[in-house]
Each structure stands twice: as structure tokens, then as C-alpha cells.
PAZAPA-4460 file (N, C-alpha, C; in steps of 0.05 Angstrom, whole numbers, plus 32768, in hexadecimal, padded with zeros to 4 digits):
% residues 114
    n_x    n_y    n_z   ca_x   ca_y   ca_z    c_x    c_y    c_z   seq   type   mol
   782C   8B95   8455   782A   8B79   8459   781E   8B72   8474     1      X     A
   7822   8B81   8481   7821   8B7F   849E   77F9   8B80   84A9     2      X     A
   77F4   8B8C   8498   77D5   8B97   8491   77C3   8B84   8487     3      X     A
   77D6   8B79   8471   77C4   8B5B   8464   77C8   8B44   8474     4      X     A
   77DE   8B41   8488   77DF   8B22   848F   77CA   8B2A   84A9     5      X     A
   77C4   8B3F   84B7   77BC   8B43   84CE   779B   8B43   84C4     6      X     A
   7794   8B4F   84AC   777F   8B51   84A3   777B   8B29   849D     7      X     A
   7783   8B23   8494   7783   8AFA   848D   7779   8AF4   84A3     8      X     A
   7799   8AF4   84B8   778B   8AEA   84CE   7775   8AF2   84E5     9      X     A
   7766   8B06   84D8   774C   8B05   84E7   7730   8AFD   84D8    10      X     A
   7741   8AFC   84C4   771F   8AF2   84AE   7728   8AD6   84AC    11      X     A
   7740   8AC9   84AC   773F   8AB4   84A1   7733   8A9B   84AF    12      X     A
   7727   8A9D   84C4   7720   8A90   84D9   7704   8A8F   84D1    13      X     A
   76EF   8AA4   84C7   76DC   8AA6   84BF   76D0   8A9B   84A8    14      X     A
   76E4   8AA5   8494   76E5   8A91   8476   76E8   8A76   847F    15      X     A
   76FE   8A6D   8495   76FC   8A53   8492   76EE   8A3B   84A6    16      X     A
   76DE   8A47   84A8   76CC   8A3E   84C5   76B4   8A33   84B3    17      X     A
   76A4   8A31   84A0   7697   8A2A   8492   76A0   8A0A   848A    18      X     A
   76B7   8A09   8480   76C1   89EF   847D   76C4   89DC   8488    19      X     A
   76C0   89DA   849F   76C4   89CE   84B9   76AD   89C6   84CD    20      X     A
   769D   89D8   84D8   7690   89D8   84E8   7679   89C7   84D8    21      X     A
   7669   89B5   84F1   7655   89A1   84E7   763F   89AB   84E5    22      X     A
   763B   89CC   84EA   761F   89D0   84D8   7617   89D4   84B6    23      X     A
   763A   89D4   84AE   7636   89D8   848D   7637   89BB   8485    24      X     A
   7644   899F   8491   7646   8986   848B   7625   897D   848E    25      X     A
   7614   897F   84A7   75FE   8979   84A2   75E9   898B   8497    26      X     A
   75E9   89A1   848E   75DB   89AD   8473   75E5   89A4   8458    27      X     A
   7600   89A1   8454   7602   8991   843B   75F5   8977   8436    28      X     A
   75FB   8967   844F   75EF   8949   8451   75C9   8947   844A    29      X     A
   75C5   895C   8459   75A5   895E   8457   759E   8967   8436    30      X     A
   75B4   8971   8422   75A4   8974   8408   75B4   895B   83FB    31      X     A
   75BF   8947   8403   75CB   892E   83F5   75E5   8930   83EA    32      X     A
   75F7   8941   83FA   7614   8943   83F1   7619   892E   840F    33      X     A
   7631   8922   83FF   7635   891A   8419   7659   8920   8418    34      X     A
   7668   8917   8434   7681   891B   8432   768A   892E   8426    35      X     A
   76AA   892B   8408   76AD   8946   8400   769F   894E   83EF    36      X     A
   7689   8948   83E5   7673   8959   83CF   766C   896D   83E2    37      X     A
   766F   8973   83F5   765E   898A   8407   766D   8997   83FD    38      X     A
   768A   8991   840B   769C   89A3   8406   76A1   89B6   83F0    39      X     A
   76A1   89A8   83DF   76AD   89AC   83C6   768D   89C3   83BB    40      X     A
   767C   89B4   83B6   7662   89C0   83B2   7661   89DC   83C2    41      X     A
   7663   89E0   83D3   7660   89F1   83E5   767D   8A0A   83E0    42      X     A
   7685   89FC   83D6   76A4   8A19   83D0   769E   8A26   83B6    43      X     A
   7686   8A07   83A2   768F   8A15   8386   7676   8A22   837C    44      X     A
   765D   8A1B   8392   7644   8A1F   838C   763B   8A3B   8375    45      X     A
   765C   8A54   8386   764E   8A72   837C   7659   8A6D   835A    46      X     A
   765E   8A5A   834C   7663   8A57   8338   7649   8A52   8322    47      X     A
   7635   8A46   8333   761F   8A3D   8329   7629   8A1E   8326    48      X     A
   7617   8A12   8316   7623   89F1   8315   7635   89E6   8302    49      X     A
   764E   89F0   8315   7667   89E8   830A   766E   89CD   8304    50      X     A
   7681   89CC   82EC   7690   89B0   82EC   76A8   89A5   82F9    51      X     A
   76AA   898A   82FF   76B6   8983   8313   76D6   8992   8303    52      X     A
   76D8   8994   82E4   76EB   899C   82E2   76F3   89C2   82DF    53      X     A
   76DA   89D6   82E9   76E2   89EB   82ED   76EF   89E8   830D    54      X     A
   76E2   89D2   831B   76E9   89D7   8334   7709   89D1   833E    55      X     A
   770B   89BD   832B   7731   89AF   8328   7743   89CB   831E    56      X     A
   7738   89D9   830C   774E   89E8   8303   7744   8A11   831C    57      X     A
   7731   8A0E   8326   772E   8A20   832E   7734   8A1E   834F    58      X     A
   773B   8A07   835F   773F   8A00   8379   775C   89F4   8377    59      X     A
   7769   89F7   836B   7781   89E5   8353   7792   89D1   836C    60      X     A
   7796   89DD   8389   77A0   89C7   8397   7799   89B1   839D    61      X     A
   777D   89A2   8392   7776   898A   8398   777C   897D   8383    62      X     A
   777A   895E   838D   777D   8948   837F   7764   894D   8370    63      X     A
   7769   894A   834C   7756   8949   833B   7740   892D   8343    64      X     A
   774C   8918   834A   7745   8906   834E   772C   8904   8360    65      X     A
   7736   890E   8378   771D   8917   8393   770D   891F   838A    66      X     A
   7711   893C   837E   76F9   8954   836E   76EA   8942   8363    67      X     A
   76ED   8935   834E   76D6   8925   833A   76D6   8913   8345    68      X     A
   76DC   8909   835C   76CE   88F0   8373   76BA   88FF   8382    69      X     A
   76B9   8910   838E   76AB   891D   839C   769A   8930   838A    70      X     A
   769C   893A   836B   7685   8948   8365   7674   893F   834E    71      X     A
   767A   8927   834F   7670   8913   833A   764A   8917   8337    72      X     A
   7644   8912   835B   7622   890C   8356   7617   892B   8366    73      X     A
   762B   8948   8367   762A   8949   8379   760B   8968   8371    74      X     A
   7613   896C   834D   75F7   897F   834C   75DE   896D   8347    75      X     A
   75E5   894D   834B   75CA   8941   833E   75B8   8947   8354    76      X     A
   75C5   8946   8367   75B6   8948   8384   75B1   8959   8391    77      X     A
   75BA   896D   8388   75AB   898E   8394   75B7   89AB   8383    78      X     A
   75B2   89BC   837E   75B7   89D4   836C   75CE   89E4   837F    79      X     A
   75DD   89EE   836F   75F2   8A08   8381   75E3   8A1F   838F    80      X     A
   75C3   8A25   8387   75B8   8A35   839F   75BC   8A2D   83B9    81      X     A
   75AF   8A0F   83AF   75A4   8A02   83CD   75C4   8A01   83DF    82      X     A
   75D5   89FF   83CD   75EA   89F4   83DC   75EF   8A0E   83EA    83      X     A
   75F2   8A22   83D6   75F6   8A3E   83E4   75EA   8A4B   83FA    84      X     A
   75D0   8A4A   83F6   75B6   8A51   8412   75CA   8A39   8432    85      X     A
   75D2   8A23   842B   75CF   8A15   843C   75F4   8A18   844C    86      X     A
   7605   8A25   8432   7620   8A29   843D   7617   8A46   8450    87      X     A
   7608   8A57   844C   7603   8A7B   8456   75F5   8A6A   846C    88      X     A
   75E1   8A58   8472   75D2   8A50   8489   75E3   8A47   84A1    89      X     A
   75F4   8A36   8493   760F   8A24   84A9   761E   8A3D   84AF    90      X     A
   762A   8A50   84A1   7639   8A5F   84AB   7629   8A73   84C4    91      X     A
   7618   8A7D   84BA   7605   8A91   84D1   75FB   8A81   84EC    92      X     A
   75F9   8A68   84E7   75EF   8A52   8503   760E   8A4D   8511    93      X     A
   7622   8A4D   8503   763F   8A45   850A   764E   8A65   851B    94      X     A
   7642   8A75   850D   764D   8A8E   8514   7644   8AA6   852D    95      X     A
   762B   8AA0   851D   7618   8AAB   8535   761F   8ABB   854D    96      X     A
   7622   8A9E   855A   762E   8A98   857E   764A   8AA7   8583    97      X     A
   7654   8AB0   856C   766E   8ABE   856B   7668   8AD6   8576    98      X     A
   7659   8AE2   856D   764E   8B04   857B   7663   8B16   856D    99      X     A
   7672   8B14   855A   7684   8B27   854D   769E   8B20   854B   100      X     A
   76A7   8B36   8531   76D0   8B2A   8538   76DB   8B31   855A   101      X     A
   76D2   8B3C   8569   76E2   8B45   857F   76D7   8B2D   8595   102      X     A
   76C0   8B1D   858A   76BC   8B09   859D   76D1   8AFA   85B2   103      X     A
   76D9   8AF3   85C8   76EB   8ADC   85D2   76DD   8AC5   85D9   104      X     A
   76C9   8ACA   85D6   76BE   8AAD   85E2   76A8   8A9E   85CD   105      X     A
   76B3   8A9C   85B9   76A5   8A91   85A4   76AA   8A74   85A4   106      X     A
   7692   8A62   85A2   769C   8A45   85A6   76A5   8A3D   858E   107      X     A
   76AA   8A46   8577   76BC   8A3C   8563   76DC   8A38   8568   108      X     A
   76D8   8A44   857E   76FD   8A46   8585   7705   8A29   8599   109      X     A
   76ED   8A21   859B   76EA   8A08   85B2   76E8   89F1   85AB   110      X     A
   76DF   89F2   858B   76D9   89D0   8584   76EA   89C0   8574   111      X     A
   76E5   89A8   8583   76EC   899D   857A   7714   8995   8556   112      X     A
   76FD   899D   854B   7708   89A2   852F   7719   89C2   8526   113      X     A
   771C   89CB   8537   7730   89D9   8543   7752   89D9   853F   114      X     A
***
């Protein structure tokens, strides 16, 4: 156990740095998601173009309600590639500057939303 939480907490910072940081909010914004359609679009993209209701029963902690508020218009306006190319773009522009896991001076550790 000791192996998996230590193994978490060094990836989990990585996995969840995508969600957050404003280079995946303004790549989503730039293909017409706005708010949580990025989000949401952007977690479910590797599905291909999912329904708002694979995304309710496959993310199951959200409010059903949000999900199909937020994924209502959200393949009219751009495909799960694009969304995908553009979640791998934000993360590599977001990460980059990290220089590796052993990095200390990565400015993800500094911003803001932190």
C-alpha cells in the first residue's frame, strides 16, 4: 500500500494539472467550448463523441444535471480529436517548464490555482 499511495502522490499532481491550468481553459475556449464543456469534453474526448449520458454514468460523481448543462452544444462545436490534440497541447505548454518529476522549481507549484 505504501508503494501505491507514494506512487499517487507523485503522478497525481500531473494527471491533475491539466484541469486547472489556463492553457487547457484557453485551448478549449479557442475550439468553442466554453466553461465546463472544456472540462467535461476534454476528460471524455478518448471516448470519441460521447453522450452527455455515457459521461453521467462513467464520471458518476457529478451532478447529472451540470454534465448535460455543460455537454449539451459541446460536440456541435468541435470533434473529440480536436479536443484531444488541444488537451496533449495544454498539458506539454503547462508542463514543459517542469523539466521532470524531480523538478523543484516548476512554476506549477506557484500559481495561483494551487
Amino acid at each position: 500500500m505504501k508503494t501505491a499511495r507514494a506512487a499517487w502522490r507523485r503522478l497525481e499532481p500531473l494527471h491533475a494539472v491539466i484541469y486547472f491550468v489556463p492553457e487547457g481553459r484557453r485551448r478549449y475556449t479557442d475550439l468553442g467550448l466554453s466553461g465546463r464543456a472544456g472540462y467535461f469534453a476534454s476528460r471524455s474526448a478518448a471516448f470519441g463523441r460521447a453522450s452527455a449520458e455515457l459521461v453521467i454514468s462513467t464520471f458518476y460523481n457529478f451532478n447529472p444535471g451540470l454534465v448535460r448543462q455543460a455537454f449539451d452544444a459541446a460536440w456541435d462545436a468541435t470533434t473529440p480529436q480536436k479536443v484531444l490534440e488541444a488537451r496533449y497541447a495544454a498539458a506539454g505548454e503547462a508542463l514543459r517548464p517542469c523539466g521532470g518529476p524531480e523538478s523543484t522549481s516548476c512554476p506549477l507549484w506557484t500559481r495561483p490555482w494551487r
